[in-house]
C-alpha positions as CSV (number, residue, x, y, z in Angstrom):
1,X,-28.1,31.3,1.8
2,X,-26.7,29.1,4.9
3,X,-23.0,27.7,3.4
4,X,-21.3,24.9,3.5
5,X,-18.4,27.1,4.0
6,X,-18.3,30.7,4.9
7,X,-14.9,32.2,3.5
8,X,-15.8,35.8,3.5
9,X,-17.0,35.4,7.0
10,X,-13.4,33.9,7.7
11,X,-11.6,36.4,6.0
12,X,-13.7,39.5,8.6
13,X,-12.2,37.7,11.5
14,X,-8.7,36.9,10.0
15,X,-7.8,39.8,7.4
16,X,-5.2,41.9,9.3
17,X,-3.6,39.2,10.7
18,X,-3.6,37.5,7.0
19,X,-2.2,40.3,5.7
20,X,0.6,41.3,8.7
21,X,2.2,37.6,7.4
22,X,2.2,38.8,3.9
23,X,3.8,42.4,5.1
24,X,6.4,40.0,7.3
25,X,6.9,37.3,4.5
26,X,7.6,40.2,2.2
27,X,9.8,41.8,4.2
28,X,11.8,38.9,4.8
29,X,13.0,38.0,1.5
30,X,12.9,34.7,1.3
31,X,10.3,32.4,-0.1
32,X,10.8,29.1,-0.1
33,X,11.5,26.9,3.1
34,X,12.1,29.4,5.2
35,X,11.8,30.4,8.6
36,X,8.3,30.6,8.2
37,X,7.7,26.9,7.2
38,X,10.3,25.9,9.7
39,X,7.7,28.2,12.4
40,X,4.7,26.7,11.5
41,X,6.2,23.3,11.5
42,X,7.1,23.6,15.2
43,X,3.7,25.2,16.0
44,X,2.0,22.8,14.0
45,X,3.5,19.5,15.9
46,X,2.9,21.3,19.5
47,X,-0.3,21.8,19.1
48,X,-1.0,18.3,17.4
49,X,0.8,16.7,20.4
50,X,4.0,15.0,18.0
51,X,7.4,15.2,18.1
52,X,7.5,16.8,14.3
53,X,5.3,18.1,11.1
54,X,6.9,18.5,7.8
55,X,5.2,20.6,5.4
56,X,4.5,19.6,2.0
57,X,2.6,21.0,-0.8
58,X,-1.1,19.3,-0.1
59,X,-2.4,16.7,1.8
60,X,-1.8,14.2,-1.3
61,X,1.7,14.6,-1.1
62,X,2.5,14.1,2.3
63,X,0.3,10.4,2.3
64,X,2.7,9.4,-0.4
65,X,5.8,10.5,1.1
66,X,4.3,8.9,4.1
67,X,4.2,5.6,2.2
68,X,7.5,6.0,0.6
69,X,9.2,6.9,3.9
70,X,7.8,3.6,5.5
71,X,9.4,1.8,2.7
72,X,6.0,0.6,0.6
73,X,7.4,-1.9,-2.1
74,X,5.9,-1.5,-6.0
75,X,2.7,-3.4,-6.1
76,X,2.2,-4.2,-2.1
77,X,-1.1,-4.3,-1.1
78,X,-2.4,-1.6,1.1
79,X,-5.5,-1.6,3.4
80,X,-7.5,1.2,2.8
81,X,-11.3,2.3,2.6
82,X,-13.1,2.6,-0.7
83,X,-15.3,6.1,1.1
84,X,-12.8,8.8,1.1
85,X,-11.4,11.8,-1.2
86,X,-9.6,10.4,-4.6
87,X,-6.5,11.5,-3.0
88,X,-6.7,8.5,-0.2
89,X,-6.0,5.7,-3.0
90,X,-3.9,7.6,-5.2
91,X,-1.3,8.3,-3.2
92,X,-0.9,4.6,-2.6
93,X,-1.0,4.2,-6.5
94,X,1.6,7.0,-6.8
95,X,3.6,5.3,-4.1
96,X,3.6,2.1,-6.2
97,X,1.1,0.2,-3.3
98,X,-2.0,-1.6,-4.6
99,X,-5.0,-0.5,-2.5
100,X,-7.2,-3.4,-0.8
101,X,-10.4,-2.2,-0.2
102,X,-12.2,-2.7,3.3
103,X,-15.9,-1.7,3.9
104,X,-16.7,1.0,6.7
105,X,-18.5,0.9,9.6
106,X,-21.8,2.6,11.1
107,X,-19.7,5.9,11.0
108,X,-18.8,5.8,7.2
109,X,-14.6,4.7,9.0
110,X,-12.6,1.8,7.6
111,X,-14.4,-1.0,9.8
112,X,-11.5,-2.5,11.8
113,X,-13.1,-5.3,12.7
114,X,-12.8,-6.5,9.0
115,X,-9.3,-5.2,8.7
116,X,-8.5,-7.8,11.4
117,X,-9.9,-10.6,9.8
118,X,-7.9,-9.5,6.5
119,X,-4.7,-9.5,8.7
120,X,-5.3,-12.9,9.7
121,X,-6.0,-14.8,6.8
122,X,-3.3,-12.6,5.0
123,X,0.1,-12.4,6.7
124,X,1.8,-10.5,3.8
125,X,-0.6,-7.0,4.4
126,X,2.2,-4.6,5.6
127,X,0.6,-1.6,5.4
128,X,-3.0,0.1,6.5
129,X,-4.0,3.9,5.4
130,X,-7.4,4.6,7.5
131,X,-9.0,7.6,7.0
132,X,-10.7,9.7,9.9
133,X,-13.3,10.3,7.7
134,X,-15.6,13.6,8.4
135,X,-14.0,14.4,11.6
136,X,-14.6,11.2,13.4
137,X,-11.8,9.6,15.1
138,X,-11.5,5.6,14.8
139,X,-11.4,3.7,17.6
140,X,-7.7,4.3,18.5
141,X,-6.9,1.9,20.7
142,X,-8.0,-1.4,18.0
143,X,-5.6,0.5,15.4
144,X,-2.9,0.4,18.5
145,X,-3.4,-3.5,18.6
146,X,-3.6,-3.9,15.1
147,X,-0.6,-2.4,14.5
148,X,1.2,-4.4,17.3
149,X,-0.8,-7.7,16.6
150,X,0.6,-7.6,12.6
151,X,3.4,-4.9,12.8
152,X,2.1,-2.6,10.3
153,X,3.1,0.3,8.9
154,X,0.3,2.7,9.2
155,X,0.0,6.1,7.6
156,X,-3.6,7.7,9.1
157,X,-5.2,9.8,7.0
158,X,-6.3,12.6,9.5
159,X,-7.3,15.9,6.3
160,X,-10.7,16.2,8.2
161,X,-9.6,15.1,11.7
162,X,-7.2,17.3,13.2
163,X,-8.2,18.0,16.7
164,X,-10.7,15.0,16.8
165,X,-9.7,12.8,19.6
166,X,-10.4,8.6,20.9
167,X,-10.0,8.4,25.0
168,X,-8.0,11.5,25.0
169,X,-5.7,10.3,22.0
170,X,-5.4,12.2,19.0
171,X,-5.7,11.4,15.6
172,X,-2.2,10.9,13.7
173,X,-0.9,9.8,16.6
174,X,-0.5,5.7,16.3
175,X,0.8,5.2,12.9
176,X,4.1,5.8,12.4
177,X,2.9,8.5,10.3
178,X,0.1,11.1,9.9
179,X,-0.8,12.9,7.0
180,X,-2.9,16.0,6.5
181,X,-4.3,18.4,4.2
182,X,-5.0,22.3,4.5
183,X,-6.9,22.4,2.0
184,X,-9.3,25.7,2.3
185,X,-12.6,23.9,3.5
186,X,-10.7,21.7,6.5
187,X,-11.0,22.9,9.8
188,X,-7.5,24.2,9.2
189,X,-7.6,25.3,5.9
190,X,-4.9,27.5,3.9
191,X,-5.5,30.4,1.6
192,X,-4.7,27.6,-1.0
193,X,-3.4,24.2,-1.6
194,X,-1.2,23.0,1.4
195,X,-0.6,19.7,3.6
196,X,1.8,18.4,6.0
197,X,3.2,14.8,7.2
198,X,3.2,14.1,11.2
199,X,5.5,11.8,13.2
200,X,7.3,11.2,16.4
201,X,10.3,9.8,14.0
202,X,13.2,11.8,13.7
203,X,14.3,9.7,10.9
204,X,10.9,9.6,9.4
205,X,11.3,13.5,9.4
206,X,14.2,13.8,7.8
207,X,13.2,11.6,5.0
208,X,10.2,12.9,4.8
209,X,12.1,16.6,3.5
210,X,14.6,15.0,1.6
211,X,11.6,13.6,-0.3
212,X,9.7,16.7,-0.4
213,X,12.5,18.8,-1.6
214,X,13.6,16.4,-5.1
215,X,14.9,14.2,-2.7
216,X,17.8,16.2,-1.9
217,X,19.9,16.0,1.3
218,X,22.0,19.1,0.8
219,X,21.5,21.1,-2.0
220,X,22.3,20.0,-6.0
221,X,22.8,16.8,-4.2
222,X,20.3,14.4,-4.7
223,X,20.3,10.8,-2.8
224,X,16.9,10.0,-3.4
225,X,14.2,9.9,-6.4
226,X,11.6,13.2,-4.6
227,X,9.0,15.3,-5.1
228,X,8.8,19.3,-5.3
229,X,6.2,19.7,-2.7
230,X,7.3,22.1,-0.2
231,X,4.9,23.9,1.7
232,X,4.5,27.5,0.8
233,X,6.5,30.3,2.6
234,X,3.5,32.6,2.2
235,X,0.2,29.3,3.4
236,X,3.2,28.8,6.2
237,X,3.2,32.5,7.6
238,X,-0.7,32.5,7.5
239,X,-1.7,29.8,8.8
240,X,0.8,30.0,11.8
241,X,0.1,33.8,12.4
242,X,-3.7,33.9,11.4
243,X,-5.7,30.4,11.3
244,X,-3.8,28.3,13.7
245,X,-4.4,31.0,16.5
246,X,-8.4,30.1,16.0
247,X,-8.2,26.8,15.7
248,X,-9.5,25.6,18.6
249,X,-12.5,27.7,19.2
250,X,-13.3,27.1,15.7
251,X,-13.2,23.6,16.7
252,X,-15.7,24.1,19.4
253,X,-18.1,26.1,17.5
254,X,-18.7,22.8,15.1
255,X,-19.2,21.0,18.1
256,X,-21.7,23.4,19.4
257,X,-23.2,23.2,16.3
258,X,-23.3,18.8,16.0
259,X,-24.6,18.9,19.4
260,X,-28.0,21.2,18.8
261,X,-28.3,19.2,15.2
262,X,-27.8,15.8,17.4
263,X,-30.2,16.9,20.2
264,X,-32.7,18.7,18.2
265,X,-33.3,16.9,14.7
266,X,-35.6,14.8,14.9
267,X,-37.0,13.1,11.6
268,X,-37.8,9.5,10.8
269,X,-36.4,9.6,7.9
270,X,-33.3,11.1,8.5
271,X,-30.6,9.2,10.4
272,X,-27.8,11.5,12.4
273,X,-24.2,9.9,12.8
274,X,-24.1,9.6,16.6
275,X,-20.7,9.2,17.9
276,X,-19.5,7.2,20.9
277,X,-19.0,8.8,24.4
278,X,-15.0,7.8,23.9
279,X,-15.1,9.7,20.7
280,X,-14.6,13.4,20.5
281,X,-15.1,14.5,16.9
282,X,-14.0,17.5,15.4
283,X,-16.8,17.9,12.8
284,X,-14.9,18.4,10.0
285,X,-18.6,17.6,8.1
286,X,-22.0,17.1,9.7
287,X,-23.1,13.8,7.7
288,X,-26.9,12.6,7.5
289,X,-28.3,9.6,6.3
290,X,-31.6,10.0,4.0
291,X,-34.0,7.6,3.8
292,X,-33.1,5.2,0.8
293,X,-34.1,6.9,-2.5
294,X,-34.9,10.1,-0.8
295,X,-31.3,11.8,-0.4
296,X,-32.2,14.6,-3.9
297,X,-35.4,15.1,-2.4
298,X,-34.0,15.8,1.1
299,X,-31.2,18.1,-0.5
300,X,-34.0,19.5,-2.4
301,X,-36.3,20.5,0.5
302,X,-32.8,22.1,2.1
303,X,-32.2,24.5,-1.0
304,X,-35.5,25.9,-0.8
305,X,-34.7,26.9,2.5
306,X,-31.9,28.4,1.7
307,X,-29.2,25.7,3.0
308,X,-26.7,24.8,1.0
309,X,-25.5,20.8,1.5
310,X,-23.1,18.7,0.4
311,X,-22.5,14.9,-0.7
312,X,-19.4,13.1,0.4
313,X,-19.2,11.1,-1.5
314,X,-21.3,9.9,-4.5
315,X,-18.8,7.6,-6.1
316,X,-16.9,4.5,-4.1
317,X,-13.3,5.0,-4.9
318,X,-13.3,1.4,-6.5
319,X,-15.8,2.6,-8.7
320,X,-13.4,5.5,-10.9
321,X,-12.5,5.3,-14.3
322,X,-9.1,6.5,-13.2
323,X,-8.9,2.8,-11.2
324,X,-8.7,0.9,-14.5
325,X,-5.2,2.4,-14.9
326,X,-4.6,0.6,-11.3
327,X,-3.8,-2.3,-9.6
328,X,-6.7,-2.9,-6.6
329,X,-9.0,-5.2,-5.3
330,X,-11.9,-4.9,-3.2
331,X,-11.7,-7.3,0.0
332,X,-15.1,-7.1,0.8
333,X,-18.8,-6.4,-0.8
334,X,-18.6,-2.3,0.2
335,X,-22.3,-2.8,1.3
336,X,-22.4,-0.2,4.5
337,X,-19.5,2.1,1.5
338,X,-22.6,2.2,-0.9
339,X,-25.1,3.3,1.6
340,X,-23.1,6.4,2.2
341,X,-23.0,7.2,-1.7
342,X,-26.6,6.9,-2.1
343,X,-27.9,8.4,1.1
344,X,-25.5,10.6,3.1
345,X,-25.8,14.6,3.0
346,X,-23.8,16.8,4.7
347,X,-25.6,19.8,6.8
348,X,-23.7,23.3,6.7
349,X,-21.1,23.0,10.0
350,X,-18.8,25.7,9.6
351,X,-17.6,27.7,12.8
352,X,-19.0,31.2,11.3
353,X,-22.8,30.1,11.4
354,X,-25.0,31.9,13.6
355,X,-27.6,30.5,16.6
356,X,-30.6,31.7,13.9
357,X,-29.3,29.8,10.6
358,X,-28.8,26.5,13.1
359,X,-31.9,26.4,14.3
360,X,-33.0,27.5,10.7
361,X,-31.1,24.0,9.9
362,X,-32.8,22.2,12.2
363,X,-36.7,23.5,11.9
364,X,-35.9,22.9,8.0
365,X,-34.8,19.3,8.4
366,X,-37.7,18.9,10.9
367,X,-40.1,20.3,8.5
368,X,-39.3,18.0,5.4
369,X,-42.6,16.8,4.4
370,X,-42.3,13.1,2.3
């Protein structure tokens, strides 16, 4: 079977250097925010390109603490997209925000163009939390004006963009705040739940611990109400001494990989996500778009060859149970949103495929008789 995700294949290439952080972890004695977190911090914000990362316990976590830091008032509205990960919208509802749904573009991204519009009519919107959904990167430099036009407080969502650039800017790097997961599928993934908050803020930063760490400032002291999600001593020392390392020729080989499937599959009834030439995605997920009404026979066709596939996602955000508990509104008809539910599958993209399963991919997708 081809895989959405190839963990033993991972663990070949990262096993004794997985398991020299355990011996060094161990040997150090101490578990909890620690020199490793304090490490991988440092190595984390140098290679993003900010001034400091503050691990936290999952991606979740840090967009709430993002929030909270940026002073998000009970029941504020927040712009945000209704095609994203559950976690996206409730960690505004955890913050206290009220999410304000916007529809996406052509890419499956929060459509900016519509966000502006919002901003306009709606002077009170303090707050925006795009998503870089699927490893795309939004068109950076209209979230710079946005954020200048309206002066908003903008935590980006980058869990499945780190790495993923707009005209040689980063992701997570024009909000005041980033937030990201390491969750064990993302292109930097832990050995278990783990996230971290990004910012050129010093202040931010140091808020951002206090809240992490039951809002403590020195220890049994407590100035603020906080969470406990601190970043793992042991995810720290692995990620830092055996993922990070790879990151960026595991980067790479998902863009090998989108540029054969973008050059080479060719089906009229399967649309491929094309980004723009300022856009340098890091491929987080390879999404398609079926044919209307086709997507199960598609997915289908793929498992009888073999290739596993994936659907992100089949349920708008607005349309959870969990959301009657909620205060949200949608801001616009989430017509391009819905067309990602019912159509888009995501092709196996994982750095630890080999030349003969993509182009096994791509004959399979070619092949897909209607």
């Amino acid at each position: 079977m081809i895989l959405q995700n190839d963990f033993k294949r991972q663990w070949e290439v990262v096993e004794e250097s997985v398991l020299d952080a355990v011996g060094r972890l161990g040997r150090s004695g101490w578990y909890i925010l620690g020199e490793e977190v304090d490490a991988f911090e440092k190595a984390l914000a140098e290679s993003w390109g900010v001034a400091h990362a503050v691990g936290t316990g999952n991606g979740l976590d840090a967009l709430e603490i993002g929030l909270r830091c940026l002073g998000l008032q009970p029941g504020e509205k927040v712009l945000t997209t209704p095609l994203s990960a559950f976690a996206t919208t409730l960690a505004i509802l955890r913050a206290g925000g009220a999410p304000l749904f916007v529809d996406v573009d052509d890419l499956g991204c929060i459509d900016l163009g519509q966000c502006r519009q919002l901003l306009e009519k709606d002077k009170s919107i303090r707050f925006l939390v795009p998503v870089h959904l699927y490893g795309f990167s939004l068109h950076l430099e209209e979230l710079a004006r946005l954020k200048a036009d309206f002066r908003l407080q903008i935590v980006e969502d980058c869990a499945q963009s780190i790495g993923a650039s707009y005209a040689g800017s980063r992701t997570g790097t024009v909000g005041q705040v980033a937030a990201t997961s390491f969750y064990p599928t993302k292109n930097l993934g832990a050995l278990g739940d783990a996230g971290a908050l990004l910012t050129n803020d010093a202040a931010l930063a140091a808020k951002a611990k206090t809240l992490r760490n039951y809002g403590q400032t020195e220890h049994y002291l407590h100035s603020q109400l906080g969470l406990n999600s601190r970043l793992d001593e042991l995810q720290a020392a692995i990620m830092r001494g055996a993922l990070l390392p790879h990151l960026a020729d595991w980067t790479e080989a998902r863009r090998r990989t989108a540029q054969k499937y973008l050059s080479q599959i060719r089906h009229p009834s399967i649309q491929l996500l094309a980004p723009g030439p300022d856009m340098r995605p890091a491929w987080h997920l390879f999404p398609i778009l079926a044919a209307e009404g086709l997507r199960d026979q598609l997915q289908s066709h793929l498992k009888a060859g073999g290739i596993i596939t994936g659907i992100h996602y089949p349920r708008l955000i607005c349309d959870q149970g969990a959301l009657q508990q909620g205060t949200w509104k949608s801001a616009t008809e989430p017509v391009n949103a819905r067309r990602f539910t019912s159509c888009e599958l995501s092709l196996p993209i994982h750095p630890f495929l080999t030349e003969q399963e993509v182009d096994t991919v791509i004959a399979t997708c070619n092949a897909w008789k209607i």
